[in-house]
C-alpha positions in Angstrom: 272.3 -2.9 232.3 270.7 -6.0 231.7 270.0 -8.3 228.7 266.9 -6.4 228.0 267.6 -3.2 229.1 264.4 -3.2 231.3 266.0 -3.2 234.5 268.9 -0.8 235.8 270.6 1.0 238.9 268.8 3.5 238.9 270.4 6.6 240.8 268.3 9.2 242.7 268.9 13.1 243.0 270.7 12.3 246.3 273.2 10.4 244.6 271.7 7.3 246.0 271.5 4.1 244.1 268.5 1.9 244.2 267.5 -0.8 241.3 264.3 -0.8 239.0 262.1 -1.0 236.0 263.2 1.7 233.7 260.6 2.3 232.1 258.3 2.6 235.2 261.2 5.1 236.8 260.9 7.3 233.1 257.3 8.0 233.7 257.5 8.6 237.2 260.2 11.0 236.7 258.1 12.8 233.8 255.5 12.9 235.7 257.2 14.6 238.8 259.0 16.9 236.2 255.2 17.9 234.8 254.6 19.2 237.9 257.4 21.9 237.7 256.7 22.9 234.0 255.5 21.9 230.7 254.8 19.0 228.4 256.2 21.4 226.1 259.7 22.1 228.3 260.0 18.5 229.1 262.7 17.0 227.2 264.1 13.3 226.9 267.3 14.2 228.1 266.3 16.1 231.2 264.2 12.9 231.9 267.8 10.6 231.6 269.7 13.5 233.9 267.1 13.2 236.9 267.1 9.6 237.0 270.8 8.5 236.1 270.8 7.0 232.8 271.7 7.6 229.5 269.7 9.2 227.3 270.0 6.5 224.8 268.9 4.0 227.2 265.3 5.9 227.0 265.0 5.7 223.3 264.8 1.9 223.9 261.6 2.3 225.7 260.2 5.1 224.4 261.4 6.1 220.7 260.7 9.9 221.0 258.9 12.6 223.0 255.6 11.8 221.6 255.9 8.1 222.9 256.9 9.1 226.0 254.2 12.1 226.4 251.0 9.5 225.3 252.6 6.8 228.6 252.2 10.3 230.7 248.9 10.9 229.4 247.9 7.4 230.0 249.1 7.2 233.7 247.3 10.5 234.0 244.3 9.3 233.2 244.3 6.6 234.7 245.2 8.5 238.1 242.9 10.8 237.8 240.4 7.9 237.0 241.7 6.6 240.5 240.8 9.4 242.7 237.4 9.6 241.1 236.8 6.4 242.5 237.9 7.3 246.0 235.7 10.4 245.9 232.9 8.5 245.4 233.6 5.9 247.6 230.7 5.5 250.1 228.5 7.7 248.9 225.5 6.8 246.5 223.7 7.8 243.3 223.6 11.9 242.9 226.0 12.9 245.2 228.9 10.4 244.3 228.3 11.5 240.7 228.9 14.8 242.1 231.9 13.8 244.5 233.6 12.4 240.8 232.6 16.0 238.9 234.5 17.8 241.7 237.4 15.7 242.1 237.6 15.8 238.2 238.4 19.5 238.7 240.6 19.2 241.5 242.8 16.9 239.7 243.4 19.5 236.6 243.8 22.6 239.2 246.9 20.6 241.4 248.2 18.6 237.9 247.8 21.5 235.3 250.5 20.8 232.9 249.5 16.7 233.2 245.5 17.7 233.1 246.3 19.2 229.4 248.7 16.7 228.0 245.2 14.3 229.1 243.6 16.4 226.3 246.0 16.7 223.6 248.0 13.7 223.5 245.0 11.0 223.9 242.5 13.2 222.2 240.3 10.5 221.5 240.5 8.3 224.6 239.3 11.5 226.1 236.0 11.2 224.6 233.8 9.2 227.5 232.1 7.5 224.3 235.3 6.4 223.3 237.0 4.8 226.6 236.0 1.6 227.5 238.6 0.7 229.9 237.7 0.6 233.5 240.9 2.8 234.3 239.5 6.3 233.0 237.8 8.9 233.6 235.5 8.5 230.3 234.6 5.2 231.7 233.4 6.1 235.5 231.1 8.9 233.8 229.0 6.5 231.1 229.0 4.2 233.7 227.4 6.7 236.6 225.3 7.9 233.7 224.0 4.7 232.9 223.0 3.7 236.1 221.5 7.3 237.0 219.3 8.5 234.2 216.8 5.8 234.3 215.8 2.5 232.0 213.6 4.9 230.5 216.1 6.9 229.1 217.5 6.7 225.3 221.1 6.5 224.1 220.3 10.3 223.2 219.4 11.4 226.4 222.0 9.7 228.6 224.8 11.6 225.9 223.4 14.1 226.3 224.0 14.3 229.8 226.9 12.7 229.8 228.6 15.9 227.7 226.3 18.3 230.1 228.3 17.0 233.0 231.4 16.7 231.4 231.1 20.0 229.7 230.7 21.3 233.0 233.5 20.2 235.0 235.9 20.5 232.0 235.0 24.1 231.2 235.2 25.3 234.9 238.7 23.5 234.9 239.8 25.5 232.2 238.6 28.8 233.2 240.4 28.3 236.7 243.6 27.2 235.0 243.3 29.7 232.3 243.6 32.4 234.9 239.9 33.9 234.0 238.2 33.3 237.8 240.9 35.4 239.9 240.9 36.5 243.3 238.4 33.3 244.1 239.7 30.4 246.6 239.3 27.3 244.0 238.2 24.6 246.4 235.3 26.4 247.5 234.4 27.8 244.0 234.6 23.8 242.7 231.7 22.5 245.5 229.7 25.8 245.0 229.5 25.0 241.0 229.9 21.3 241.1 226.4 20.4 242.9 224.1 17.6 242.8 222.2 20.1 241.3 224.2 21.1 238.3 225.1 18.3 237.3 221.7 17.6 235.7 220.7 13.8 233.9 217.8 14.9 232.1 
C-alpha cells in the first residue's frame, strides 16, 4: 500500500490483479453489490472481500457504513442525474421534460436498492429546492421548470409544479417497486403515465 493509502493492488473476483484508487474501487464495488441486495445487507467487510483488501484499509476512507452509504447515495444521484440528461438530449421543451420524468423512473425500477438509499441517506439533497449542483436530479428539474413555466410565473407556481412533477414520477416509482402495480409490463406503464401531458407546469 502506499504512503497514503489511496492507491493499492487491487485484486478482482477472477483472482486478477490490477492497480487503483481505493476509494473509487469501494464505491464501485458497493454499488455493484446494491444491485444484488440491500443498503441494509451491505456490509464493510463484504465490500473489502470482493475487492481484495483489508477491511481496515476501508475504514481509512470511509469511517463506517453511514460514510460509505452517503458516497453511494451521492454517485447515485449523480448517475441518475446523468441519464436524465441523455434522455433529454435532442429533444426540446415539453417533451425533454418528459423524456427526464420517465427516465427518473426507469432509473429506480433497474437500481431499486440504490434508488432508496437516494432518499434516505441524502434526505435533503433530495429536495430539488435544496440541490444546487449541476450533477443531480433536483437540479435538472428547477432548471427545466424554470425555463418552462413562463416569465410570468411566481416562485409559487413554478414549486408548485416542480413537486407536481416530481410527485409524480416519484410516487409511480414507488408503487412499481413496492410491488402494488402487478401483472403490468413497467416500460410501457412508465411512457403511458409519464406524458407531456401529465406532467403539467401550471
Amino acid at each position: 500500500m502506499s504512503a497514503n493509502d489511496n492507491t493499492v493492488n487491487i485484486r478482482s473476483n477472477k483472482g486478477g490483479y490490477h492497480h487503483g484508487d481505493l476509494r473509487s474501487a469501494l464505491i464501485e464495488t458497493g454499488l455493484k453489490l446494491l444491485e444484488q441486495g440491500s443498503a441494509e445487507t451491505l456490509s464493510l467487510r463484504e465490500i473489502a472481500r470482493e475487492i481484495g483488501v483489508s477491511a481496515t484499509s476501508i475504514y481509512r476512507h470511509f469511517p463506517d457504513k453511514d460514510a460509505l452509504l452517503a458516497a453511494l447515495a451521492a454517485e447515485g444521484m449523480a448517475k441518475l442525474a446523468r441519464e436524465q440528461k441523455a434522455a433529454a438530449k435532442g429533444k426540446d421543451g415539453k417533451e425533454a421534460f418528459a423524456e427526464m420524468g420517465r427516465a427518473y423512473v426507469r432509473f429506480a425500477v433497474r437500481n431499486p436498492a440504490l434508488f432508496r438509499l437516494i432518499y434516505t441517506s441524502l434526505p435533503s439533497a433530495a429536495d430539488p429546492n435544496c440541490v444546487n449542483q449541476e450533477e443531480s436530479p433536483g437540479w435538472l428539474l428547477r432548471q427545466s421548470i424554470a425555463g418552462l413555466a413562463g416569465e410570468k410565473a411566481t416562485a409559487a407556481q413554478k414549486r408548485a409544479a416542480l413537486l407536481r412533477a416530481w410527485s409524480l414520477v416519484h410516487g409511480l416509482s414507488m408503487l412499481i417497486l413496492s410491488g402494488q402495480i402487478a401483472g403490468t409490463d413497467a416500460d410501457k406503464l412508465i411512457d403511458e403515465v409519464v406524458s407531456v401531458d401529465s406532467l403539467k407546469l401550471r
